[in-house]
Each structure stands twice: as C-alpha cells, then as structure tokens.
One Martini backbone bead per residue (centre of mass of N, CA, C, O) as a GRO file, in nm:
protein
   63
    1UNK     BB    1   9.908  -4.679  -1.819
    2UNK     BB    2   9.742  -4.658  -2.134
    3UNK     BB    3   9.747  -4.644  -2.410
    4UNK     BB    4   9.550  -4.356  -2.448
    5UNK     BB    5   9.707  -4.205  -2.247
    6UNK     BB    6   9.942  -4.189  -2.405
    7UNK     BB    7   9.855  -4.096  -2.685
    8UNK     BB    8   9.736  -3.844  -2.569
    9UNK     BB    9   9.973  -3.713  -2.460
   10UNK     BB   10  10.112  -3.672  -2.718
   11UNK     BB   11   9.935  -3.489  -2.856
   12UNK     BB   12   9.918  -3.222  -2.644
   13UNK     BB   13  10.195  -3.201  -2.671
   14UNK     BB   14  10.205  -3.144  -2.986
   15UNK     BB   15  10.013  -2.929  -2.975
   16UNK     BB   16  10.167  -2.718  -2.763
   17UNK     BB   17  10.407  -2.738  -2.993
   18UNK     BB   18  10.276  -2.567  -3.182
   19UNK     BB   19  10.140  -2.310  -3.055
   20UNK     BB   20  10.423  -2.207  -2.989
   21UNK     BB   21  10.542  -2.175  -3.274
   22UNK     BB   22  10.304  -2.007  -3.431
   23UNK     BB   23  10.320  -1.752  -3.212
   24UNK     BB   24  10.652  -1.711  -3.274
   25UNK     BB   25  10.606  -1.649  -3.610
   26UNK     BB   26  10.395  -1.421  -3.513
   27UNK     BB   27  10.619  -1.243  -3.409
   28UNK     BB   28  10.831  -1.222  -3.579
   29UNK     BB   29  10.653  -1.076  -3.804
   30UNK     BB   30  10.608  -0.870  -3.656
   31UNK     BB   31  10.876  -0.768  -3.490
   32UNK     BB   32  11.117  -0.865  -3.697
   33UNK     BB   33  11.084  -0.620  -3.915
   34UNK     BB   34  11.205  -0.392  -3.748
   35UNK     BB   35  11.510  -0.513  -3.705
   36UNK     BB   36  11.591  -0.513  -4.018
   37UNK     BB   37  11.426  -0.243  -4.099
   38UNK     BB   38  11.431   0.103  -4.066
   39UNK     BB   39  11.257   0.221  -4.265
   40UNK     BB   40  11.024   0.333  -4.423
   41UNK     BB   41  10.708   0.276  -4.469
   42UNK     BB   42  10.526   0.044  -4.709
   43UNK     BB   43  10.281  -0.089  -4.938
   44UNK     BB   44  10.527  -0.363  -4.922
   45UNK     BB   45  10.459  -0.472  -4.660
   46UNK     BB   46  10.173  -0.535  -4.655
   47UNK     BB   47  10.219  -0.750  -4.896
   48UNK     BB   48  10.446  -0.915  -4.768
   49UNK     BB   49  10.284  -1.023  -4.506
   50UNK     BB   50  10.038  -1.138  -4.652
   51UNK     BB   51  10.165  -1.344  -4.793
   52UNK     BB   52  10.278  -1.492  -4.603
   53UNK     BB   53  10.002  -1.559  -4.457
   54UNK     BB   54   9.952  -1.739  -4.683
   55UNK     BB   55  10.174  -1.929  -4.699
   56UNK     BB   56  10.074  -2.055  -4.423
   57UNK     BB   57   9.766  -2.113  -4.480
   58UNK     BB   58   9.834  -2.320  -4.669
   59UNK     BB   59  10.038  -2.524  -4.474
   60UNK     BB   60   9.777  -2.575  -4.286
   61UNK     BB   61   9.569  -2.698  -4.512
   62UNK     BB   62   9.778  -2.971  -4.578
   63UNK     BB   63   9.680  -3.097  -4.252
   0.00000   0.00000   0.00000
C-alpha cells in the first residue's frame, strides 16, 4: 500500500463517518422533536427547527 492508498482511505473513511453523523443529526431534528413535546405543534417550532438547520448551515461553511 503507498502513501496515496494510504491517505486516500483515511478520507474516504472521514468522509463516510462525517455522513453517517450528518444522517443522524437529521432525524434527530426531524424525529427526536416529537419525542421530547407532546404537546400540540406551533409556528415556533418551525421557526425553532429552521434555526437549527441555518445554524449547522454556518458550521458546515466554516470547514
């Protein structure tokens, strides 16, 4: 194995658990509201929910 397979593989595996993680923050949001409130839905949850997404937006443009 050369260097190039070597480090070539070390990304794909970052890249593959970065989207694994990415994945799972994603239904957390979608799913794991619904687990936390039982309560009935409002327009600040959408508004609570749209933040999250802008605030991982920010850190996604940050790397």
């Amino acid at each position: 194995m050369t260097v190039e397979e070597y480090f070539s593989t070390i990304i794909w595996i970052l890249m593959g658990l970065t989207f694994i993680a990415i994945s799972l923050i994603f239904l957390y949001m979608i799913y794991g509201e619904k687990e936390e409130t039982s309560q009935t839905e409002s327009p600040a949850k959408a508004v609570n929910v749209s933040s999250r997404l802008f605030q991982i937006a920010t850190l996604i443009k940050r790397f």
